[in-house]
C-alpha atoms as a printed R data frame, in Angstrom:
    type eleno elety resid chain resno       x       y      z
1   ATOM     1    CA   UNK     A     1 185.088 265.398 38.017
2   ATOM     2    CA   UNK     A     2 188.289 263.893 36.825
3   ATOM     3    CA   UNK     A     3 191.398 265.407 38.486
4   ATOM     4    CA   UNK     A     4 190.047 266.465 41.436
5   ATOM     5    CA   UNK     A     5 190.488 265.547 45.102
6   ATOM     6    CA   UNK     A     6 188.386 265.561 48.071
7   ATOM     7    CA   UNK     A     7 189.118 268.344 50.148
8   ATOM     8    CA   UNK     A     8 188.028 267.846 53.531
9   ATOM     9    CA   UNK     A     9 187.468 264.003 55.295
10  ATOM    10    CA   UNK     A    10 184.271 262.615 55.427
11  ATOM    11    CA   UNK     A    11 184.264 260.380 58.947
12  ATOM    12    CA   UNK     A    12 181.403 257.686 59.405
13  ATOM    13    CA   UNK     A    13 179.919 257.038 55.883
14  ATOM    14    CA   UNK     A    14 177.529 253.845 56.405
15  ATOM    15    CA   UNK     A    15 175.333 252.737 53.667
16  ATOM    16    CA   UNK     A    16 173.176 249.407 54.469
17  ATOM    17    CA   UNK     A    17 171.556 247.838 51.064
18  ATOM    18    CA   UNK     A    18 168.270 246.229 52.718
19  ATOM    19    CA   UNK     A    19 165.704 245.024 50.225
20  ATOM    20    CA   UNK     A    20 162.369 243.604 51.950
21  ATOM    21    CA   UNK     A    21 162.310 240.783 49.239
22  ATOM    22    CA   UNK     A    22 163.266 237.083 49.629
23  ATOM    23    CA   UNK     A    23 166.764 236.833 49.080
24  ATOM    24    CA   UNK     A    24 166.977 240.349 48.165
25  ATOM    25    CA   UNK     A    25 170.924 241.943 48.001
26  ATOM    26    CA   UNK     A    26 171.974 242.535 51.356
27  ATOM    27    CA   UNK     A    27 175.088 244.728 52.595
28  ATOM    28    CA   UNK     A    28 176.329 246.750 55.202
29  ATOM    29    CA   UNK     A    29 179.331 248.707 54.669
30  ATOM    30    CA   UNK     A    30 181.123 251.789 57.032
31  ATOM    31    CA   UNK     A    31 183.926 253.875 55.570
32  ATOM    32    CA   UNK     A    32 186.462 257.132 56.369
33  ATOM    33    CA   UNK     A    33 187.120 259.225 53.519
34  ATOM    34    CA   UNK     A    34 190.408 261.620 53.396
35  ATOM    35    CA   UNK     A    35 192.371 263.599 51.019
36  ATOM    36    CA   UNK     A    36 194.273 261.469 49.006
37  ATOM    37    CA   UNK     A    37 198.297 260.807 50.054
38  ATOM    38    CA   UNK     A    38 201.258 262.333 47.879
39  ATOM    39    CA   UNK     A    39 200.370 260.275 45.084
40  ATOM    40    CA   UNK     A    40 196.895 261.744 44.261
41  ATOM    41    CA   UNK     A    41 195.363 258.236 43.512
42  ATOM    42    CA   UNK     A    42 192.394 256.536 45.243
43  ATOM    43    CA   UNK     A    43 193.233 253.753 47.705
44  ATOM    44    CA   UNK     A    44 190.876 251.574 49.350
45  ATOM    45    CA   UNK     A    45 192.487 249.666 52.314
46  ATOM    46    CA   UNK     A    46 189.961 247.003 54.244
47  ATOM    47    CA   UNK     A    47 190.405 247.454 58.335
48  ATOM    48    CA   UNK     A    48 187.522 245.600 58.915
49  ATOM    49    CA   UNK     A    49 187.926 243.535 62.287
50  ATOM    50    CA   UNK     A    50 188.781 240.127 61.901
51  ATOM    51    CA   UNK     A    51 185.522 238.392 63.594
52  ATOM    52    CA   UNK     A    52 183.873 240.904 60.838
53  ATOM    53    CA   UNK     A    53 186.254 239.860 58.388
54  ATOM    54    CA   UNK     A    54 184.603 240.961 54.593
55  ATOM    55    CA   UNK     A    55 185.258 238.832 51.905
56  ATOM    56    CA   UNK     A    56 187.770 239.338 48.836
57  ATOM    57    CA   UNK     A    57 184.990 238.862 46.529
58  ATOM    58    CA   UNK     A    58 182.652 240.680 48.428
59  ATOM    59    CA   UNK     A    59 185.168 243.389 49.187
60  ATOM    60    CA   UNK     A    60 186.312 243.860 45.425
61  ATOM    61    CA   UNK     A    61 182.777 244.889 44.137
62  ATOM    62    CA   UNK     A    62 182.886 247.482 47.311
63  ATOM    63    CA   UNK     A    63 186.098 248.993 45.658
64  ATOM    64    CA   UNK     A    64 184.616 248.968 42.172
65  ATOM    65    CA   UNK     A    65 181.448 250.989 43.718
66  ATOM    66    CA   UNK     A    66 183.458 253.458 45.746
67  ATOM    67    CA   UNK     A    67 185.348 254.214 42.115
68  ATOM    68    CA   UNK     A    68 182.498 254.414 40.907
69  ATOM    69    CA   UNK     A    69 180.697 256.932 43.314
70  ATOM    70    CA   UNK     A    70 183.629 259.031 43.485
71  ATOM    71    CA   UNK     A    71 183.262 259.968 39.706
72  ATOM    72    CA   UNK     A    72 187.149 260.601 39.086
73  ATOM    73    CA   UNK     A    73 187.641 262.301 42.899
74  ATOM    74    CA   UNK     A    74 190.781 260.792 44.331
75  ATOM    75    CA   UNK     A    75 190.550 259.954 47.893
76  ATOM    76    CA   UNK     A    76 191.807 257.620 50.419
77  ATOM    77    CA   UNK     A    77 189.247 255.004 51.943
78  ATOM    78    CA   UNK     A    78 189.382 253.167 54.885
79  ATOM    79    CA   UNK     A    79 186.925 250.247 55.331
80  ATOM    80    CA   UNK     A    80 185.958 250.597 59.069
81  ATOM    81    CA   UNK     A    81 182.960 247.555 59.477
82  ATOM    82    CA   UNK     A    82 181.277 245.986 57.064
83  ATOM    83    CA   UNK     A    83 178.545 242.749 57.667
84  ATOM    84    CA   UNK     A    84 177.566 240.029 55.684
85  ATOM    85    CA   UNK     A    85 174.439 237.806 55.526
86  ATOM    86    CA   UNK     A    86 175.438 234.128 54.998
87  ATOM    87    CA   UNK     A    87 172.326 234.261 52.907
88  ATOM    88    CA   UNK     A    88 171.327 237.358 51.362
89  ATOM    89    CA   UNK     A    89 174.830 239.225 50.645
90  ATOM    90    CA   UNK     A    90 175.366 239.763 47.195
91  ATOM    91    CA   UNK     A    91 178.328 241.195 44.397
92  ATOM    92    CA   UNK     A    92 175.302 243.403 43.444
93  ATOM    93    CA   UNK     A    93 174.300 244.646 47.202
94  ATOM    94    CA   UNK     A    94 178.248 245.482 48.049
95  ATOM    95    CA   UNK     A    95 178.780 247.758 44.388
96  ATOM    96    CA   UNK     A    96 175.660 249.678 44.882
97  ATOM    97    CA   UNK     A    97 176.587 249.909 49.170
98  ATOM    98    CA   UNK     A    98 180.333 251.066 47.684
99  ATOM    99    CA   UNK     A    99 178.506 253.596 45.171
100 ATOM   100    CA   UNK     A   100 176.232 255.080 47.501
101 ATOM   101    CA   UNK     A   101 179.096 255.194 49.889
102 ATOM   102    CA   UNK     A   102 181.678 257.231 47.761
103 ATOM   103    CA   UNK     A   103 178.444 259.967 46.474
104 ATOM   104    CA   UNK     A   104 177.408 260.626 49.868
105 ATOM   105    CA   UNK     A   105 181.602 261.587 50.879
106 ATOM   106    CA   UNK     A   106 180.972 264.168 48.040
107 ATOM   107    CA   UNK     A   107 177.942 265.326 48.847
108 ATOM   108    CA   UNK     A   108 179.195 265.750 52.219
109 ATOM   109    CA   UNK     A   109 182.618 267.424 51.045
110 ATOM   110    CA   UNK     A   110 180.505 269.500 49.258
111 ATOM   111    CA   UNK     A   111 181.504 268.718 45.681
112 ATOM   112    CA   UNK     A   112 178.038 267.456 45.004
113 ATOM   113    CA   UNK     A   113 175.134 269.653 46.160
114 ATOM   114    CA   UNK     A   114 172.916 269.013 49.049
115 ATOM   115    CA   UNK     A   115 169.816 267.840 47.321
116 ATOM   116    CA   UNK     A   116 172.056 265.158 45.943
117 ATOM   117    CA   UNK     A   117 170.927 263.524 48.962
118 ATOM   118    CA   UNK     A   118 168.203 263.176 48.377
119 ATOM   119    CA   UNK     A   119 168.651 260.353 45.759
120 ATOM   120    CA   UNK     A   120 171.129 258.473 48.488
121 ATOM   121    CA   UNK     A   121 168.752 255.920 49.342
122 ATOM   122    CA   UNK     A   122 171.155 253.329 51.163
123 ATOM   123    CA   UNK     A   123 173.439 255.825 52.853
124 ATOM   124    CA   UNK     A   124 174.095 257.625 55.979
125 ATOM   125    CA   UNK     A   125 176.865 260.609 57.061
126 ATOM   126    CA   UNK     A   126 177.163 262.632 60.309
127 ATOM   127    CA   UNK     A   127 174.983 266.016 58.986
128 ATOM   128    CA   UNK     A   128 173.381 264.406 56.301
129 ATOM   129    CA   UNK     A   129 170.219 266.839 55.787
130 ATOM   130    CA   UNK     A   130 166.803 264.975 56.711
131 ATOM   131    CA   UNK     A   131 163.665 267.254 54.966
132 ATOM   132    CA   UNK     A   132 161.735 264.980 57.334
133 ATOM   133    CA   UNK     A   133 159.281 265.610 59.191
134 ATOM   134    CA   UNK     A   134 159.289 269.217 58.106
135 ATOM   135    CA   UNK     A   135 159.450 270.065 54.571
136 ATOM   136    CA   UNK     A   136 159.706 266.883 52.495
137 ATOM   137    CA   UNK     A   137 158.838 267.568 48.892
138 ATOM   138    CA   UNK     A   138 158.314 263.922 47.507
139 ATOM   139    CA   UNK     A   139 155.388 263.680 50.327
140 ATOM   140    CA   UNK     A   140 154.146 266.874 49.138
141 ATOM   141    CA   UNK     A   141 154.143 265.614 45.506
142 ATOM   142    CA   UNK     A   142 151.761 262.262 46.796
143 ATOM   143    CA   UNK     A   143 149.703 264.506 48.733
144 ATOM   144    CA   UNK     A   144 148.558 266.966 45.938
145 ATOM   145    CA   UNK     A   145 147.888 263.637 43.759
146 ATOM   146    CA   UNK     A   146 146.201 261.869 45.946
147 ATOM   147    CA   UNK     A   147 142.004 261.684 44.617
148 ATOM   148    CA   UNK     A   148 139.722 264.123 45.938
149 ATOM   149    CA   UNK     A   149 137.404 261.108 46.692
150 ATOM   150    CA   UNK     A   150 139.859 259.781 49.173
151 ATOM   151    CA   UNK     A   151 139.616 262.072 52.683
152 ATOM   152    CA   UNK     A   152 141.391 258.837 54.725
153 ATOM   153    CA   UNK     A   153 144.352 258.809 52.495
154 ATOM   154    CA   UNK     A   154 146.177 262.157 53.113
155 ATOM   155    CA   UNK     A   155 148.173 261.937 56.358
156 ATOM   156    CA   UNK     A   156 147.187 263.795 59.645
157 ATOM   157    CA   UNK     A   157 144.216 264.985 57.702
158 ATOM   158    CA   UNK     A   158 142.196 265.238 61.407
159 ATOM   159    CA   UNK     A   159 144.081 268.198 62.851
160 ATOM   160    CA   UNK     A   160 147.493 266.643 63.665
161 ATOM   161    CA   UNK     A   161 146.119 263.255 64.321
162 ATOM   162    CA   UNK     A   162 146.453 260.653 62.297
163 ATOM   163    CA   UNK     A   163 143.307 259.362 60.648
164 ATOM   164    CA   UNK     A   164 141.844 255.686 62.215
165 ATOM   165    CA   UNK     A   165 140.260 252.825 60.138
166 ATOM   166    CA   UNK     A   166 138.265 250.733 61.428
167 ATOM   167    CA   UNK     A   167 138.368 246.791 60.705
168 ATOM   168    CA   UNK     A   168 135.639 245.404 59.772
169 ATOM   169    CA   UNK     A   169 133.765 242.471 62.356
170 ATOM   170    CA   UNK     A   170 134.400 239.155 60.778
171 ATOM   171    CA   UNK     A   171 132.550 236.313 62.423
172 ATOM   172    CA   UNK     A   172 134.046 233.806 64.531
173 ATOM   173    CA   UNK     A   173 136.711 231.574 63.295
174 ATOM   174    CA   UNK     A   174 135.963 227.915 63.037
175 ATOM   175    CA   UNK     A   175 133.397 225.974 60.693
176 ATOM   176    CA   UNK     A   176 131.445 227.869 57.968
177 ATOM   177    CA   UNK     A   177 128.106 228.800 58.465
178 ATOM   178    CA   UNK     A   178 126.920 226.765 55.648
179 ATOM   179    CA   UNK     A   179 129.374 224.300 55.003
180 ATOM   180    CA   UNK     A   180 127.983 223.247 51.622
181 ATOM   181    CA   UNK     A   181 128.690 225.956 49.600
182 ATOM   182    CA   UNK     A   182 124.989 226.692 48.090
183 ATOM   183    CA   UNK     A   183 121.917 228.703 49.981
Protein backbone atom coordinates (compact mmCIF):
# COMPACT_ATOMS: atom_id res chain seq x y z
CA UNK A 1 0.00 0.00 0.00
CA UNK A 2 2.94 2.25 -0.43
CA UNK A 3 2.02 5.74 -1.72
CA UNK A 4 -1.19 5.97 -0.59
CA UNK A 5 -3.03 8.15 1.93
CA UNK A 6 -5.90 7.75 4.13
CA UNK A 7 -8.77 9.34 2.79
CA UNK A 8 -11.24 10.04 5.31
CA UNK A 9 -10.34 10.49 9.45
CA UNK A 10 -10.77 7.79 11.61
CA UNK A 11 -11.87 9.54 15.23
CA UNK A 12 -11.61 7.31 18.50
CA UNK A 13 -9.31 4.32 17.62
CA UNK A 14 -8.62 2.55 21.17
CA UNK A 15 -6.84 -0.67 21.29
CA UNK A 16 -6.18 -2.10 25.02
CA UNK A 17 -3.44 -5.13 24.97
CA UNK A 18 -4.84 -7.17 28.13
CA UNK A 19 -3.32 -10.60 28.58
CA UNK A 20 -4.90 -12.65 31.64
CA UNK A 21 -1.31 -13.95 32.47
CA UNK A 22 1.04 -12.85 35.31
CA UNK A 23 2.88 -10.05 34.13
CA UNK A 24 1.45 -10.38 30.80
CA UNK A 25 2.06 -7.05 28.22
CA UNK A 26 -0.25 -4.51 29.19
CA UNK A 27 -1.30 -1.24 27.14
CA UNK A 28 -3.89 1.07 26.52
CA UNK A 29 -3.59 3.39 23.76
CA UNK A 30 -6.46 6.04 22.01
CA UNK A 31 -5.66 7.74 18.71
CA UNK A 32 -7.27 10.28 15.77
CA UNK A 33 -6.31 9.42 12.41
CA UNK A 34 -6.46 12.19 9.42
CA UNK A 35 -5.27 12.71 6.00
CA UNK A 36 -1.86 13.44 6.03
CA UNK A 37 -0.68 17.48 5.86
CA UNK A 38 1.01 18.99 2.59
CA UNK A 39 3.89 16.90 3.02
CA UNK A 40 2.27 13.43 2.51
CA UNK A 41 4.36 11.80 5.37
CA UNK A 42 3.08 10.08 8.55
CA UNK A 43 3.38 12.07 11.78
CA UNK A 44 2.68 10.85 15.10
CA UNK A 45 2.37 13.73 17.67
CA UNK A 46 1.71 12.52 21.58
CA UNK A 47 -1.26 14.88 23.24
CA UNK A 48 -1.61 12.68 25.91
CA UNK A 49 -2.56 14.71 29.19
CA UNK A 50 0.11 15.35 31.42
CA UNK A 51 -1.23 13.35 34.70
CA UNK A 52 -1.45 10.52 31.77
CA UNK A 53 1.79 11.44 30.57
CA UNK A 54 3.15 8.13 28.22
CA UNK A 55 6.58 7.45 28.28
CA UNK A 56 9.35 8.14 25.49
CA UNK A 57 10.21 4.60 25.52
CA UNK A 58 6.91 3.44 25.80
CA UNK A 59 5.66 5.95 23.27
CA UNK A 60 8.43 5.12 20.57
CA UNK A 61 7.38 1.38 20.17
CA UNK A 62 3.62 2.96 19.76
CA UNK A 63 5.05 4.94 16.69
CA UNK A 64 6.95 1.95 15.34
CA UNK A 65 3.46 -0.11 15.54
CA UNK A 66 1.28 2.58 14.02
CA UNK A 67 4.06 2.45 10.93
CA UNK A 68 3.72 -0.63 11.02
CA UNK A 69 -0.17 -1.09 10.85
CA UNK A 70 -0.48 1.51 8.37
CA UNK A 71 1.45 -0.66 5.75
CA UNK A 72 2.95 2.42 3.72
CA UNK A 73 -0.57 4.67 4.23
CA UNK A 74 0.52 8.14 5.20
CA UNK A 75 -1.54 9.68 7.81
CA UNK A 76 -1.41 12.05 10.59
CA UNK A 77 -1.84 10.61 14.26
CA UNK A 78 -2.72 12.19 17.22
CA UNK A 79 -2.16 10.32 20.53
CA UNK A 80 -5.35 11.28 22.52
CA UNK A 81 -4.90 8.92 26.07
CA UNK A 82 -2.88 6.31 26.57
CA UNK A 83 -2.34 4.29 30.30
CA UNK A 84 0.34 2.53 31.71
CA UNK A 85 0.64 -0.24 34.36
CA UNK A 86 3.63 0.46 36.69
CA UNK A 87 3.85 -3.28 36.45
CA UNK A 88 2.66 -4.97 33.50
CA UNK A 89 3.33 -2.29 30.55
CA UNK A 90 5.61 -3.51 28.14
CA UNK A 91 7.80 -2.30 24.62
CA UNK A 92 5.99 -5.46 23.31
CA UNK A 93 2.23 -4.54 24.61
CA UNK A 94 2.60 -0.69 23.17
CA UNK A 95 3.97 -2.05 19.28
CA UNK A 96 1.28 -4.58 18.99
CA UNK A 97 -1.51 -1.70 20.77
CA UNK A 98 0.22 0.83 17.91
CA UNK A 99 -0.25 -2.04 15.15
CA UNK A 100 -3.63 -2.93 15.91
CA UNK A 101 -4.30 0.73 16.19
CA UNK A 102 -3.10 1.92 12.65
CA UNK A 103 -5.07 -1.59 10.81
CA UNK A 104 -8.23 -0.87 12.40
CA UNK A 105 -7.96 3.27 10.86
CA UNK A 106 -7.79 1.29 7.52
CA UNK A 107 -10.19 -0.99 7.97
CA UNK A 108 -12.34 1.73 9.02
CA UNK A 109 -11.26 4.12 6.02
CA UNK A 110 -12.07 1.36 4.09
CA UNK A 111 -8.72 0.51 2.52
CA UNK A 112 -8.77 -2.82 4.24
CA UNK A 113 -12.00 -4.84 4.01
CA UNK A 114 -14.45 -5.37 6.72
CA UNK A 115 -13.69 -8.89 7.71
CA UNK A 116 -10.25 -7.55 8.41
CA UNK A 117 -11.78 -7.03 11.64
CA UNK A 118 -12.18 -9.69 12.46
CA UNK A 119 -8.46 -10.51 13.17
CA UNK A 120 -8.29 -6.98 15.33
CA UNK A 121 -8.22 -8.59 18.54
CA UNK A 122 -7.01 -5.55 20.80
CA UNK A 123 -8.87 -2.79 19.00
CA UNK A 124 -11.90 -0.74 19.02
CA UNK A 125 -13.45 2.15 16.36
CA UNK A 126 -16.84 3.94 16.38
CA UNK A 127 -18.80 1.32 13.68
CA UNK A 128 -16.54 -1.35 14.04
CA UNK A 129 -18.84 -4.41 12.83
CA UNK A 130 -19.62 -6.91 15.85
CA UNK A 131 -20.96 -10.55 14.10
CA UNK A 132 -21.95 -11.04 17.75
CA UNK A 133 -24.55 -12.30 18.99
CA UNK A 134 -25.99 -12.90 15.56
CA UNK A 135 -23.98 -14.49 12.98
CA UNK A 136 -20.49 -15.20 14.33
CA UNK A 137 -18.71 -17.72 12.16
CA UNK A 138 -15.71 -18.78 14.48
CA UNK A 139 -18.63 -19.96 17.07
CA UNK A 140 -20.21 -21.69 14.30
CA UNK A 141 -16.90 -23.43 13.39
CA UNK A 142 -16.65 -24.81 17.46
CA UNK A 143 -20.14 -25.72 17.34
CA UNK A 144 -20.11 -28.13 14.28
CA UNK A 145 -16.81 -29.70 15.98
CA UNK A 146 -17.88 -30.08 19.05
CA UNK A 147 -18.41 -34.39 19.80
CA UNK A 148 -21.67 -35.80 19.28
CA UNK A 149 -21.22 -37.39 22.78
CA UNK A 150 -21.23 -34.02 24.37
CA UNK A 151 -25.17 -32.57 24.48
CA UNK A 152 -23.96 -29.96 27.56
CA UNK A 153 -21.28 -28.46 25.49
CA UNK A 154 -23.08 -26.63 22.60
CA UNK A 155 -24.47 -23.31 23.86
CA UNK A 156 -28.26 -22.62 24.42
CA UNK A 157 -28.74 -26.18 23.38
CA UNK A 158 -32.24 -26.16 25.76
CA UNK A 159 -34.35 -23.87 23.59
CA UNK A 160 -32.70 -20.46 24.19
CA UNK A 161 -31.60 -21.27 27.64
CA UNK A 162 -28.47 -21.90 28.53
CA UNK A 163 -27.71 -25.43 29.67
CA UNK A 164 -27.10 -25.87 33.86
CA UNK A 165 -24.50 -28.20 35.52
CA UNK A 166 -24.86 -29.27 38.48
CA UNK A 167 -21.91 -29.45 41.19
CA UNK A 168 -21.43 -32.26 42.64
CA UNK A 169 -22.15 -32.58 46.90
CA UNK A 170 -18.78 -32.72 48.50
CA UNK A 171 -18.88 -33.48 52.19
CA UNK A 172 -18.27 -31.10 54.82
CA UNK A 173 -15.05 -29.32 55.11
CA UNK A 174 -12.91 -30.02 58.10
CA UNK A 175 -11.05 -33.36 59.21
CA UNK A 176 -11.03 -36.43 56.88
CA UNK A 177 -13.19 -39.13 57.44
CA UNK A 178 -10.42 -41.49 57.94
CA UNK A 179 -7.55 -39.60 58.79
CA UNK A 180 -5.06 -42.44 58.28
CA UNK A 181 -5.04 -42.86 54.85
CA UNK A 182 -5.81 -46.84 54.62
CA UNK A 183 -9.51 -48.65 54.98
Amino acid sequence: MTGRHLPVPVYGVTARVLMQTNCGPYAYIAADFEPPGRDGLTEVLNAVPADRRLPEVYASCVRAGIVRGLDGVAASVLLIDAHVHEVDSSEYGYRLAGLEAGRAALVASGLLPPEEADSLRWADWPGRPRPWPGHNPRSEALIASAPAWCEDFLPLSDGGRPAVVTPPVRGRKGRRRNPGGRT
